[in-house]
py3Dmol code that shows the C-alpha trace and the ligand (Angstrom):
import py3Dmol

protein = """\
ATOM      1  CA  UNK A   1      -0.794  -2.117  22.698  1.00  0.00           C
ATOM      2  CA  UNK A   2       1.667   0.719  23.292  1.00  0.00           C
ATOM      3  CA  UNK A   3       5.454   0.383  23.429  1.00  0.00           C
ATOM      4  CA  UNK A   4       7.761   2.583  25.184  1.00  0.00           C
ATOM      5  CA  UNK A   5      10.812   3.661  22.310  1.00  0.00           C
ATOM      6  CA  UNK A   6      14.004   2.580  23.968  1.00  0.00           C
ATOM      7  CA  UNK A   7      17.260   5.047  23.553  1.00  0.00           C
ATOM      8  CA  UNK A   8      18.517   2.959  21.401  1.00  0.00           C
ATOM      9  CA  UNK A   9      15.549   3.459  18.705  1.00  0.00           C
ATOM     10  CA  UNK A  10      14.750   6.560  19.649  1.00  0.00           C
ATOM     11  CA  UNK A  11      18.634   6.980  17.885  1.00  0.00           C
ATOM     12  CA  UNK A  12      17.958   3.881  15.233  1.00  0.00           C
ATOM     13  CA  UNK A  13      15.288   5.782  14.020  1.00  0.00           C
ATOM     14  CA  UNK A  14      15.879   9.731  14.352  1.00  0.00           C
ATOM     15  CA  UNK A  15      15.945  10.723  11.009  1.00  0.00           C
ATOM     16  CA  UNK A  16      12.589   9.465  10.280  1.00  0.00           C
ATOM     17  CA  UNK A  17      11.303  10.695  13.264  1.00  0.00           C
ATOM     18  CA  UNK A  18      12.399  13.976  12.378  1.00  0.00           C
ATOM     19  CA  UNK A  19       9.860  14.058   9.120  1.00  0.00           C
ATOM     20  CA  UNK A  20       7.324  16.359   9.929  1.00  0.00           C
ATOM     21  CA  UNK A  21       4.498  14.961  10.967  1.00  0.00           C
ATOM     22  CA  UNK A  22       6.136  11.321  11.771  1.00  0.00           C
ATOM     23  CA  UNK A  23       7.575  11.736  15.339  1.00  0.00           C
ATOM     24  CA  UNK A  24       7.551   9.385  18.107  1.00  0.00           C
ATOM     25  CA  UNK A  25       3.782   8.877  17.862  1.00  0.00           C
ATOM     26  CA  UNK A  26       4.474   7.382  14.205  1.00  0.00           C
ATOM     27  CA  UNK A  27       7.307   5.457  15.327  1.00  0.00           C
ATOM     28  CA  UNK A  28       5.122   3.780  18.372  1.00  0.00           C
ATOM     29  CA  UNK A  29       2.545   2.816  16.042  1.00  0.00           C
ATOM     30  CA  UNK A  30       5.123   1.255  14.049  1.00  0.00           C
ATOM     31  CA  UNK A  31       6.260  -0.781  16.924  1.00  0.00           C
ATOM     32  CA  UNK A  32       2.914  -1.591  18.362  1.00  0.00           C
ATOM     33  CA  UNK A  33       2.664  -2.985  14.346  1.00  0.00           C
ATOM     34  CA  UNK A  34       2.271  -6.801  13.318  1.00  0.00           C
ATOM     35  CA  UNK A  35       2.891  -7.378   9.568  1.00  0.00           C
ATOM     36  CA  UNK A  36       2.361 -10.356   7.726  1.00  0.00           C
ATOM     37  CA  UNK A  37       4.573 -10.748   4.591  1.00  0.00           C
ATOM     38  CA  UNK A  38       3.361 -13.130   2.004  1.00  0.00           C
ATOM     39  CA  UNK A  39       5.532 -14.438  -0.748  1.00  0.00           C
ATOM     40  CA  UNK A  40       9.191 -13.312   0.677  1.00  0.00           C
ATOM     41  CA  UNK A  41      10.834 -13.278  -2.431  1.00  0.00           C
ATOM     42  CA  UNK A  42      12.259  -9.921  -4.689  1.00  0.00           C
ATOM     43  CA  UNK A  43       9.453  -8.126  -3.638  1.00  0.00           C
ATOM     44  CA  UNK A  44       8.338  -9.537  -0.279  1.00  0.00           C
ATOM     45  CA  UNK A  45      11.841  -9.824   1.036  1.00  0.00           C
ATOM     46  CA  UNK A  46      12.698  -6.054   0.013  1.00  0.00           C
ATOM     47  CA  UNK A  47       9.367  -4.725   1.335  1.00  0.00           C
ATOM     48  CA  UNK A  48      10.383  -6.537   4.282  1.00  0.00           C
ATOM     49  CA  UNK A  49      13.566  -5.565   4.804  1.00  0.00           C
ATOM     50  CA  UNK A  50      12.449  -2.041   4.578  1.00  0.00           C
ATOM     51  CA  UNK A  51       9.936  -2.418   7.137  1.00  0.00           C
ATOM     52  CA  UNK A  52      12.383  -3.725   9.297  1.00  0.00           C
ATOM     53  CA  UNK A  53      14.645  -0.830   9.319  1.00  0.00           C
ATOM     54  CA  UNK A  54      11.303   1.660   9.756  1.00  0.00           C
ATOM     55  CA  UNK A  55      10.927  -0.547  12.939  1.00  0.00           C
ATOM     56  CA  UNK A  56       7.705  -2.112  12.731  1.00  0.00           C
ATOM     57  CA  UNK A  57       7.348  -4.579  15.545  1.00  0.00           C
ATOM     58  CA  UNK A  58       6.894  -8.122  14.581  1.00  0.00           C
ATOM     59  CA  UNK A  59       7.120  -9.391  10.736  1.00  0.00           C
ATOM     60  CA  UNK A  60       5.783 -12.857  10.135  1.00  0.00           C
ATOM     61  CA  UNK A  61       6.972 -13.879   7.143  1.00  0.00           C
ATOM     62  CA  UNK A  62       5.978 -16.666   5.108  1.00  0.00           C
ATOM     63  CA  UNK A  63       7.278 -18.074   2.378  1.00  0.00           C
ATOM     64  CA  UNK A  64       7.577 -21.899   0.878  1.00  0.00           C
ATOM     65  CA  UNK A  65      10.352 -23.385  -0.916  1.00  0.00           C
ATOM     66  CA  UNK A  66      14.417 -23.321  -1.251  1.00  0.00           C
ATOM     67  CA  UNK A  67      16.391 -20.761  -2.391  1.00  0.00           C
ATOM     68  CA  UNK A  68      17.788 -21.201  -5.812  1.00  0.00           C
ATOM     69  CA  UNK A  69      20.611 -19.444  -7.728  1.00  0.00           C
ATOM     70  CA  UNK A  70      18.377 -18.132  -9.449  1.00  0.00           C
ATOM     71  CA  UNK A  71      16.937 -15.677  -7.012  1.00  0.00           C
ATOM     72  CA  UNK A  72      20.291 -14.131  -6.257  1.00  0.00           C
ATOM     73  CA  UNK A  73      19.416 -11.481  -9.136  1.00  0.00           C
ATOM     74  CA  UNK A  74      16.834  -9.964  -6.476  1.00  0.00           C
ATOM     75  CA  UNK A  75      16.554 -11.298  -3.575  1.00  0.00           C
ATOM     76  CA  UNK A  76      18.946  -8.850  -1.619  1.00  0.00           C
ATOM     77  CA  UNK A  77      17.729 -10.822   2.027  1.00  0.00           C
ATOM     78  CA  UNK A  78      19.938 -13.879   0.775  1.00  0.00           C
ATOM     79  CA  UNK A  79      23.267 -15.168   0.132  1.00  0.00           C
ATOM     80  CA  UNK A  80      24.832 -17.432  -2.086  1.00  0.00           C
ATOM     81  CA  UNK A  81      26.374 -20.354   0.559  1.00  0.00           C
ATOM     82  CA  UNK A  82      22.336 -20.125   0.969  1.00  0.00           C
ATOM     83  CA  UNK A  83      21.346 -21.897  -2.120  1.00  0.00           C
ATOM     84  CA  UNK A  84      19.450 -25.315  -1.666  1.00  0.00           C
ATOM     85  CA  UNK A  85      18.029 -24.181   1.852  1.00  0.00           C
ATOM     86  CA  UNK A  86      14.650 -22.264   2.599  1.00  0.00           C
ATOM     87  CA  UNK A  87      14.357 -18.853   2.039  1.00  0.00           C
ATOM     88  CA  UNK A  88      12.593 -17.765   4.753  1.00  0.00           C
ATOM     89  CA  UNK A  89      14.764 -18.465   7.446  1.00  0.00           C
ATOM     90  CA  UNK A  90      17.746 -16.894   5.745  1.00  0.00           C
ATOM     91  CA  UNK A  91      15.524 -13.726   5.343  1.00  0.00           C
ATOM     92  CA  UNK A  92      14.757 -13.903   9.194  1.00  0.00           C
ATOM     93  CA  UNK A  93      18.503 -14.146   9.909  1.00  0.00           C
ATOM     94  CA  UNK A  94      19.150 -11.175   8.003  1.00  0.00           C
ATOM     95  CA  UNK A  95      16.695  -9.147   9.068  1.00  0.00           C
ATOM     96  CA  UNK A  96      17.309  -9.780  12.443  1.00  0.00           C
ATOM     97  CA  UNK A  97      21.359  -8.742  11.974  1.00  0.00           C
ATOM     98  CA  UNK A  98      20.124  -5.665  10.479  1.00  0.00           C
ATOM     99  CA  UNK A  99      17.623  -4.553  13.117  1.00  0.00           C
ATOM    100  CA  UNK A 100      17.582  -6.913  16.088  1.00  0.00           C
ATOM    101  CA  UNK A 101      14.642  -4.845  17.943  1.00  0.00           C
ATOM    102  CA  UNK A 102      12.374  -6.270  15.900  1.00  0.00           C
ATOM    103  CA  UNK A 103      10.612 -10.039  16.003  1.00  0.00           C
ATOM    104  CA  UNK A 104      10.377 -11.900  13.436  1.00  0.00           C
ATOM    105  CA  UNK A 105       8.465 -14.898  12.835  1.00  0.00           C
ATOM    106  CA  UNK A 106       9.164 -17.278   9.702  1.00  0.00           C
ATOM    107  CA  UNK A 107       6.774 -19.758   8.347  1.00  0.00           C
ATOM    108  CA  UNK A 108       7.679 -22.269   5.921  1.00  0.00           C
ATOM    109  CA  UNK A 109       4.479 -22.285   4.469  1.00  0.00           C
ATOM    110  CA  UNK A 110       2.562 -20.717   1.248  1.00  0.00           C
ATOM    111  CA  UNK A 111      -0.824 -19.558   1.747  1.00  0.00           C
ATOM    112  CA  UNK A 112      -3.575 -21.620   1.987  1.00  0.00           C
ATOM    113  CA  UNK A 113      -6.943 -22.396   3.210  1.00  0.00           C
ATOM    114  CA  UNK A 114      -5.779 -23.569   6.148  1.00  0.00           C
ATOM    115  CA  UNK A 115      -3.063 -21.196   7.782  1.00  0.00           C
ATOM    116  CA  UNK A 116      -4.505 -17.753   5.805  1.00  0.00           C
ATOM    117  CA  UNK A 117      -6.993 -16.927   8.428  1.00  0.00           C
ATOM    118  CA  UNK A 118      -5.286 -17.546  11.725  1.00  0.00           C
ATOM    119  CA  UNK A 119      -1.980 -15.704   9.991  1.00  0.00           C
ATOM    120  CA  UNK A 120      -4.575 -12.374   8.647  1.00  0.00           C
ATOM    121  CA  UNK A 121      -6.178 -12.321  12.416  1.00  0.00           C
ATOM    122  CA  UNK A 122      -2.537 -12.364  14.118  1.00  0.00           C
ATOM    123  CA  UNK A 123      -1.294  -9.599  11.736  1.00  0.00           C
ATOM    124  CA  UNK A 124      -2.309  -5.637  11.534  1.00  0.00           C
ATOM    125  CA  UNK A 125      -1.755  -5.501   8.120  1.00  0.00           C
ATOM    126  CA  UNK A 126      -0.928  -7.744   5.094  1.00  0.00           C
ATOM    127  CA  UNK A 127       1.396  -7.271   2.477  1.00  0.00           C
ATOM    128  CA  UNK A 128       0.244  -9.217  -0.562  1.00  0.00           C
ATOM    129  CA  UNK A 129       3.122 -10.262  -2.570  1.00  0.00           C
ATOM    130  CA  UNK A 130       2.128 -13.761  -3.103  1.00  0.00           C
ATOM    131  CA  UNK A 131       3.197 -15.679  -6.477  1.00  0.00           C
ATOM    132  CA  UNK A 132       0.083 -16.284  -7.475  1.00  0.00           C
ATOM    133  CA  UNK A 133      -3.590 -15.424  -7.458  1.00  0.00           C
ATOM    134  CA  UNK A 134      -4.855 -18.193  -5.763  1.00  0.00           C
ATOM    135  CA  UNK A 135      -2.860 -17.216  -2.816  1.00  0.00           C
ATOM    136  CA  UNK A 136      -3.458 -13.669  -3.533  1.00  0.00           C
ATOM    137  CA  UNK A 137      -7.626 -14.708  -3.309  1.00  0.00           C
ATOM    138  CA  UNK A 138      -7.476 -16.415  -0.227  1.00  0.00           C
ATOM    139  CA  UNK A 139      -5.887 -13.170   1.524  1.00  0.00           C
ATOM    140  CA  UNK A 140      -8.412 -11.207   0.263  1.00  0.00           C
ATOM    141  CA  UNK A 141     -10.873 -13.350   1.263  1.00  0.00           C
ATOM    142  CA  UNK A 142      -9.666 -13.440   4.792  1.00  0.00           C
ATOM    143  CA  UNK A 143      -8.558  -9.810   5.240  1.00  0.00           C
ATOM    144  CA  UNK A 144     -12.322  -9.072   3.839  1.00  0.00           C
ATOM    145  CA  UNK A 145     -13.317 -11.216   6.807  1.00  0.00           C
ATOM    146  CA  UNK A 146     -11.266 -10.098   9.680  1.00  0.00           C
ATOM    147  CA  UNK A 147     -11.306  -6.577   8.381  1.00  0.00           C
ATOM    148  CA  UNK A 148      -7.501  -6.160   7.736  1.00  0.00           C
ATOM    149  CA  UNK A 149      -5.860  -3.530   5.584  1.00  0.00           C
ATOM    150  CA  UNK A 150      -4.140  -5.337   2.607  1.00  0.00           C
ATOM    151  CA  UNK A 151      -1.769  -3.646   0.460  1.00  0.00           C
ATOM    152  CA  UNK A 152      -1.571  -5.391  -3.100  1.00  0.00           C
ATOM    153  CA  UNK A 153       1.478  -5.407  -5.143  1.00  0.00           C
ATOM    154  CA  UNK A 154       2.217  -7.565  -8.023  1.00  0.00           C
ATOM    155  CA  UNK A 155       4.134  -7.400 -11.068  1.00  0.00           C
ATOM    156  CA  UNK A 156       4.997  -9.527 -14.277  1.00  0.00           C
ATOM    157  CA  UNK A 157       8.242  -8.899 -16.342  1.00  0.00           C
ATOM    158  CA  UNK A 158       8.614  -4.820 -16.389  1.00  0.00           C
ATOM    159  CA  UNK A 159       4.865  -4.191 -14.993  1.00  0.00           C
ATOM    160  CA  UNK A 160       3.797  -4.020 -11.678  1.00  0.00           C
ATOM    161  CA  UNK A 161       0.742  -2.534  -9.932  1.00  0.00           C
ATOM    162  CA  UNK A 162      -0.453  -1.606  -6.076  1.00  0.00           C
ATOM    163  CA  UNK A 163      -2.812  -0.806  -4.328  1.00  0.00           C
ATOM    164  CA  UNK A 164      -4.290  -1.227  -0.613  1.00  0.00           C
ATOM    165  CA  UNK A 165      -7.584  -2.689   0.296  1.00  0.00           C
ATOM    166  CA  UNK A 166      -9.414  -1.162   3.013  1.00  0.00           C
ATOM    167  CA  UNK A 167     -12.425  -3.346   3.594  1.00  0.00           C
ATOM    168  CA  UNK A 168     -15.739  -1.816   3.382  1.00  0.00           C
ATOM    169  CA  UNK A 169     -13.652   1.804   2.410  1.00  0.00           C
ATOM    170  CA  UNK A 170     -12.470   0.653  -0.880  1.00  0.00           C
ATOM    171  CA  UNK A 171     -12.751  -1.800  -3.708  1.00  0.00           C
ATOM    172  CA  UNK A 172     -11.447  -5.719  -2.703  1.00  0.00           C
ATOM    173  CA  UNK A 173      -8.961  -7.423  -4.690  1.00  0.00           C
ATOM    174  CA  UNK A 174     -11.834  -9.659  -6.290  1.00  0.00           C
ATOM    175  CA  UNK A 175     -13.741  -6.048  -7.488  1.00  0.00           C
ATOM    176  CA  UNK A 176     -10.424  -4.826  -9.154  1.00  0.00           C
ATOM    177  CA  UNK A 177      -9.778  -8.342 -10.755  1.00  0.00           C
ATOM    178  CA  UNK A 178     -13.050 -10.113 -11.235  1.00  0.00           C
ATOM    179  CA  UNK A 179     -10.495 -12.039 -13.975  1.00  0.00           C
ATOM    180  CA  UNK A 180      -7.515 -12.404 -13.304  1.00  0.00           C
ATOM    181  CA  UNK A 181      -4.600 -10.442 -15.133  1.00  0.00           C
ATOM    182  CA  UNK A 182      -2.230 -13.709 -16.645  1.00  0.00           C
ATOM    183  CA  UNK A 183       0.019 -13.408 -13.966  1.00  0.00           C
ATOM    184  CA  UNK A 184       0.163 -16.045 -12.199  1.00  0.00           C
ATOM    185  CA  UNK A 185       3.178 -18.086 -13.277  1.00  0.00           C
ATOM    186  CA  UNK A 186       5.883 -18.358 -11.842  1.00  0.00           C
ATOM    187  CA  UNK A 187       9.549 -17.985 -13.763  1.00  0.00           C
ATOM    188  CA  UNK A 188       8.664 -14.560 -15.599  1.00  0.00           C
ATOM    189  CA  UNK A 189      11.680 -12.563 -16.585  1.00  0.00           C
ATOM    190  CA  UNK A 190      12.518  -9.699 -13.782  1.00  0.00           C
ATOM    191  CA  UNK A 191      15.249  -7.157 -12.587  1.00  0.00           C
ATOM    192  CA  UNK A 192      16.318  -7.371  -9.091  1.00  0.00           C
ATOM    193  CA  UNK A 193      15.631  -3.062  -9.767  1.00  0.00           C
ATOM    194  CA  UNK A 194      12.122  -3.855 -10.670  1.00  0.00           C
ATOM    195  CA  UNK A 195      10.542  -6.006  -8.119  1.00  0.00           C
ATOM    196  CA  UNK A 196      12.890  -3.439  -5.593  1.00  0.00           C
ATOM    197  CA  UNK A 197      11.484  -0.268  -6.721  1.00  0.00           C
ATOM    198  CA  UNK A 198       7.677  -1.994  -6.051  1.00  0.00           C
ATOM    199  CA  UNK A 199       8.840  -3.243  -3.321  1.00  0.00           C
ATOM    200  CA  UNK A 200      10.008  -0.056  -1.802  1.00  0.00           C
ATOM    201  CA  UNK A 201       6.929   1.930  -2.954  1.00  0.00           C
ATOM    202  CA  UNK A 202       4.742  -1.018  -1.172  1.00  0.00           C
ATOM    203  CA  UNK A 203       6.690  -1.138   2.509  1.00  0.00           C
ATOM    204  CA  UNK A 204       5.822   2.983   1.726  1.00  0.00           C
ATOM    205  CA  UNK A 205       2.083   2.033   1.466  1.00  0.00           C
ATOM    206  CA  UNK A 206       2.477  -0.090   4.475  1.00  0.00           C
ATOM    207  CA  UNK A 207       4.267   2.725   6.799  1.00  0.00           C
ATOM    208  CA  UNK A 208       1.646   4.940   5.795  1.00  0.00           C
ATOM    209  CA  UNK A 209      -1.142   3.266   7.195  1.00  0.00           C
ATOM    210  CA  UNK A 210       0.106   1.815   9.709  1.00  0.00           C
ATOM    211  CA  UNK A 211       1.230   5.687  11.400  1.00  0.00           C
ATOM    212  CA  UNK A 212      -1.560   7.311   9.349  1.00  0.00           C
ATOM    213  CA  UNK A 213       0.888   9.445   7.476  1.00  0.00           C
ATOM    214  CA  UNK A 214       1.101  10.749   3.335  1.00  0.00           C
ATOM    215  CA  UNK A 215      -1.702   9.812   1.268  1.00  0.00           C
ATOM    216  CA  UNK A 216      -1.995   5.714   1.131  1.00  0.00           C
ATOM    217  CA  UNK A 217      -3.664   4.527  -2.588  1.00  0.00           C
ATOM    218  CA  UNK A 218      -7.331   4.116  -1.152  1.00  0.00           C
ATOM    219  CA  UNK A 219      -9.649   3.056  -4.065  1.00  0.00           C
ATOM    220  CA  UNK A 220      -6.652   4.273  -6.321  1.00  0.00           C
ATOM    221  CA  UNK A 221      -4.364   1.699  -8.856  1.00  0.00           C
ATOM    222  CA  UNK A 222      -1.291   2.347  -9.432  1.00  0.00           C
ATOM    223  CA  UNK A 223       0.065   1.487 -12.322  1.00  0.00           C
ATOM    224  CA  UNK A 224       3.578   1.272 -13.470  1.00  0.00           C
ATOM    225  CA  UNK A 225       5.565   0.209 -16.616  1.00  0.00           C
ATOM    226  CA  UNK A 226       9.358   0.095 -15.951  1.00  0.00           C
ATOM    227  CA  UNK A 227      10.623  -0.063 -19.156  1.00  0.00           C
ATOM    228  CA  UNK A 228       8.933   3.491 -20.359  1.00  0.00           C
ATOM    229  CA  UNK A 229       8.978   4.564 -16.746  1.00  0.00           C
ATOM    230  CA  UNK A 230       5.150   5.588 -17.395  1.00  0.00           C
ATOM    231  CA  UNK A 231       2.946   5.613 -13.460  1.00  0.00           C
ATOM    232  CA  UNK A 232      -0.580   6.029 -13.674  1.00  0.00           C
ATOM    233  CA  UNK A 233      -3.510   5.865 -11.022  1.00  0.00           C
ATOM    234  CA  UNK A 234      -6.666   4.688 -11.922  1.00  0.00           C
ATOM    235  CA  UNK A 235      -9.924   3.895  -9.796  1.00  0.00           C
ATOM    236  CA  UNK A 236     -10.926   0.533  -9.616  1.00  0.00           C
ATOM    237  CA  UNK A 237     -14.552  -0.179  -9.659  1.00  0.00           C
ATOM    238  CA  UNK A 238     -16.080  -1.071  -6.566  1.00  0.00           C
ATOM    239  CA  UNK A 239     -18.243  -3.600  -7.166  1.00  0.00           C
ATOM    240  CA  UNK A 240     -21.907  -3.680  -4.854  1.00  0.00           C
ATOM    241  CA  UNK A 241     -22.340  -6.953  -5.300  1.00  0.00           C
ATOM    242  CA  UNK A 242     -18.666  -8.454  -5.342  1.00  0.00           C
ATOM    243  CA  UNK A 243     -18.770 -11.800  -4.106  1.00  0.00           C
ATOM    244  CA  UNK A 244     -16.178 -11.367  -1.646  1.00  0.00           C
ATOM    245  CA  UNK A 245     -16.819  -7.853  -0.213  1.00  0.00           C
ATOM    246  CA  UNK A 246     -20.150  -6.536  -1.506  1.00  0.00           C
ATOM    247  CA  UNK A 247     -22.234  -7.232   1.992  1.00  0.00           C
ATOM    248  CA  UNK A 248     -19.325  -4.623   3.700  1.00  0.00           C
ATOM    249  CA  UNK A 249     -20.384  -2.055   0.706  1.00  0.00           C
ATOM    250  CA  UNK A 250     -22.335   0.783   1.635  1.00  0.00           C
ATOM    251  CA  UNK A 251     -23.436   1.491  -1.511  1.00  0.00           C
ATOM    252  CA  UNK A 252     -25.296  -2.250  -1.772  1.00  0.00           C
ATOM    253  CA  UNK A 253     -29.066  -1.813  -2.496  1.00  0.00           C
ATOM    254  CA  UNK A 254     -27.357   1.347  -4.060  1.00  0.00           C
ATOM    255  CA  UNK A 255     -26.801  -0.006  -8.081  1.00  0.00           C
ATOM    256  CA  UNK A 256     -27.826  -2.677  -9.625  1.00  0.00           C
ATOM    257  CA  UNK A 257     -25.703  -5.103 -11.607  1.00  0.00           C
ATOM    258  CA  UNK A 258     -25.983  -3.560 -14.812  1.00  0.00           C
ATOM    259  CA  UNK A 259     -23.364  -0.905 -13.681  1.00  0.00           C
ATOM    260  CA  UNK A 260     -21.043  -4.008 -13.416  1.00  0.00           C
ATOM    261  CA  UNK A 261     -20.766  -3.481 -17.561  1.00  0.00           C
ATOM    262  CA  UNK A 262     -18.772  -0.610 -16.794  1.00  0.00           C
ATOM    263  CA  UNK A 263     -15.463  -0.357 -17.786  1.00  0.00           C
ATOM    264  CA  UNK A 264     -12.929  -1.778 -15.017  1.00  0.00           C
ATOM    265  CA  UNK A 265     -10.639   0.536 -14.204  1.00  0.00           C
ATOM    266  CA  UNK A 266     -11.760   4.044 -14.915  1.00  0.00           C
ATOM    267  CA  UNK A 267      -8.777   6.928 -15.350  1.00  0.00           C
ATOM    268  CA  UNK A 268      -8.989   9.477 -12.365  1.00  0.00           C
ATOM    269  CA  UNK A 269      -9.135  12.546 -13.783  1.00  0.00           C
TER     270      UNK A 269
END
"""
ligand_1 = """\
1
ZN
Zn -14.832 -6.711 -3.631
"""
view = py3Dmol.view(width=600, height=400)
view.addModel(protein, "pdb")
view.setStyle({"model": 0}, {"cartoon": {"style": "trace"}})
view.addModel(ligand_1, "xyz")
view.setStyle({"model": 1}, {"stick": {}})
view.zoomTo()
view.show()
């Protein structure tokens, strides 16, 4: 569905309109856009709060748990008279002050087997920022199924990757991490300027294809350590026979599992 832009946002969101090749066609897509936010934390909340001001139509945000003190470092969606309540309706709140043209749905919830696949189907595109990787499977899993665009971030102390899964374009979640990196705990040390500068780049990926704009990271890892400021892409392998996407993999029948022996990640030249 196409919106009509308003006055009001045709002003609220000039100067990105102005970018060449943005205009009003990249600003209705934006509109006509339902993301789902997972994990609306540092990194969740930012990425949301930037795709709030870009205008994206509805955010459904979900997100389990009370805010602590000890968020306050990064979570810039929350305030301190907050503490002891849940997040996520304190991030819909603010959003909402900041850019009331745009709906936003909150969900007390983490993912799980039970709400991921109605919440992937609702949504255009998913922002993975869960805390863990068993939430970060199941929306794989589902976006695999409902073929939704996914864009991955995650990050642990002063590391961070992303990436965004296309299914049946590029390599799944499950083909880049057939084990899983040691991530998955919770209370790692982090600066609020960390999980904000992924956050930022990921609400980037998101805009991107959502209007179709820059050059998203299809098939491409990045990779980023924030203490030596060193970024590098790298091409995941995409696996023929991954478990989760392999039947939407053209190149099935293709190889054989003996390429799976490969290294992982491979350095794009
Ligand atoms: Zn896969």
């Amino acid at each position: 569905m196409v919106f009509q832009l308003t006055p009001t946002e045709l002003e609220r969101y000039r100067r990105q309109i102005m970018l060449p090749g943005f205009g009003e066609a990249a600003q209705n897509r934006l509109k006509s856009s339902t993301v789902l936010v997972t994990g609306v934390g540092g990194l969740g909340g930012t990425a949301a709060l930037y795709l709030a001001v870009a205008g994206v139509g509805k955010l459904i945000l979900l997100r389990g748990g009370d805010l602590r003190l000890d968020d306050m470092n990064r979570q810039v969606l929350m305030t301190e008279d907050w503490v002891g309540k849940p997040r996520v309706f304190k991030a819909k709140m603010t959003l909402e002050n900041i850019n009331p043209d745009v709906e936003i749905q909150a969900i007390e919830q983490y993912v799980t087997p039970e709400n991921v696949d109605a919440l992937v189907q609702a949504s255009d595109l998913v922002l993975d920022c869960a805390h863990n990787f068993i939430e970060r499977d199941l929306l794989n899993t589902a976006c695999v199924g409902w073929d939704k665009p996914m864009v991955e971030a995650a990050m642990n102390d002063m590391e961070a990757y992303l990436t965004t899964i296309v299914p049946g374009k590029t390599p799944c979640l499950s083909c880049i991490f057939p084990e899983k990196p040691n991530w998955d705990k919770r209370g790692f040390g982090v600066l609020g300027a960390v999980s904000g500068t992924l956050a930022c780049l990921t609400a980037l990926e998101a805009i991107k294809v959502l209007t179709g704009i820059g050059k998203p990271l299809y098939s491409q890892l990045l990779t980023m350590d924030l203490n030596s400021l060193d970024f590098a892409k790298r091409r995941p392998y995409h696996d023929p026979h991954c478990p989760v996407c392999g039947d939407k993999n053209p190149e099935r029948n293709l190889t054989n599992l003996s390429n799976r022996n490969n290294s992982l990640l491979l350095a794009i030249p």
